[in-house]
C-alpha positions in Angstrom: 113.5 -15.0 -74.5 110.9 -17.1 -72.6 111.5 -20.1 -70.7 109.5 -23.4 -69.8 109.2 -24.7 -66.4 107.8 -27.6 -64.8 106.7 -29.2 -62.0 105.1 -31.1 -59.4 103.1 -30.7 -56.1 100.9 -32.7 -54.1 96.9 -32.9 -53.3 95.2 -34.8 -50.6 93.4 -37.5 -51.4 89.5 -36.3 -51.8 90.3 -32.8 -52.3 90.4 -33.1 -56.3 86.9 -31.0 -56.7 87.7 -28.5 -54.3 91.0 -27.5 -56.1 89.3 -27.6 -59.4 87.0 -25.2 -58.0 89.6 -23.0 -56.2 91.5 -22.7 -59.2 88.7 -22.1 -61.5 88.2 -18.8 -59.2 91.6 -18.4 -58.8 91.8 -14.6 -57.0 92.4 -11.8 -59.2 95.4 -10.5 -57.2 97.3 -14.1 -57.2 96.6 -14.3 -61.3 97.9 -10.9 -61.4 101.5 -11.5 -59.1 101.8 -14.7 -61.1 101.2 -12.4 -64.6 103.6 -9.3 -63.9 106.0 -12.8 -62.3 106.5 -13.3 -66.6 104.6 -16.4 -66.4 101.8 -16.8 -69.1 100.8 -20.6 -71.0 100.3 -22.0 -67.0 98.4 -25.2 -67.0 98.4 -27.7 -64.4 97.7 -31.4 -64.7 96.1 -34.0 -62.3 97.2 -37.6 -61.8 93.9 -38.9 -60.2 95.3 -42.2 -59.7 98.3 -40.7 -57.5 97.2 -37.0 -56.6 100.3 -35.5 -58.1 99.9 -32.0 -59.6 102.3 -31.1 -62.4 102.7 -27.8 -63.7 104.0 -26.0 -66.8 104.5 -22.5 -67.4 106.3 -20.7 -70.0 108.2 -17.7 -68.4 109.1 -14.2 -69.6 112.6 -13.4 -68.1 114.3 -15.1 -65.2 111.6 -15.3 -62.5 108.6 -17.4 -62.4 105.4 -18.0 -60.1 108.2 -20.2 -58.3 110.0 -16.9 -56.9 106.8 -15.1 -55.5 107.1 -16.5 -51.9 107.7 -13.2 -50.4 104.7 -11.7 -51.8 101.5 -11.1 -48.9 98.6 -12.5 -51.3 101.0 -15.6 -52.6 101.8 -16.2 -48.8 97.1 -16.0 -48.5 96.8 -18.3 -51.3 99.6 -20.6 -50.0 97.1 -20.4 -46.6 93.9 -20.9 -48.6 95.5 -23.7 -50.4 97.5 -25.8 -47.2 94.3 -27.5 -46.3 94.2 -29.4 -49.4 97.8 -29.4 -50.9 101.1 -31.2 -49.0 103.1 -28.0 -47.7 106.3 -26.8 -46.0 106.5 -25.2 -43.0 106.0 -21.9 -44.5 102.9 -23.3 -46.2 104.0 -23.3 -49.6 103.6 -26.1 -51.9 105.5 -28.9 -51.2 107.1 -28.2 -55.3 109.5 -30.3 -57.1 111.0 -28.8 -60.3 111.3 -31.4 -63.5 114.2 -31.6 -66.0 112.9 -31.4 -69.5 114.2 -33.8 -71.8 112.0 -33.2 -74.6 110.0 -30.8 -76.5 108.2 -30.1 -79.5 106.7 -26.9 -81.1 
């Protein structure tokens, strides 16, 4: 049965272009983690006025790209990502999930 999930991150301010373009050549490896993850239907949004990301996948199963933190080329694109992105220690993305409260097919 597949699953939605959303939510939110957060971009520095000026950095807009340069994660359009990192995601736009997203690496083969991360698209493939976040794949065999269950996720497929991933889009994120931009908020230019505020710099808040949100996110929306649908998932396959229980996991999502949400639970690939122990993964060696998440924890790279986490890296390639922090200078742009708010983070945690760890350097993943500062992430908020977001209660759905509607929904139409």
């Amino acid at each position: 049965m597949a699953r939605r999930e959303a939510f939110r991150m957060y971009l520095k301010k000026g950095f807009e272009k340069k994660y359009e373009w990192r995601h736009r050549n997203i690496w083969p490896e991360v698209k493939a983690k976040i794949e065999a993850s269950g996720v497929y239907d991933y889009s994120i949004f931009l908020d230019e006025k505020t710099g808040v990301l949100f996110a929306v996948q649908k998932c396959k199963g229980e996991e999502g790209s949400q639970n690939l933190g122990a993964d060696e080329i998440i924890k790279k694109w986490w890296h390639y990502m922090a200078d742009i992105m708010e983070t945690n220690e760890d350097e993943s993305p500062v992430s908020e999930p977001l209660k759905e409260v509607f929904y139409m097919e």
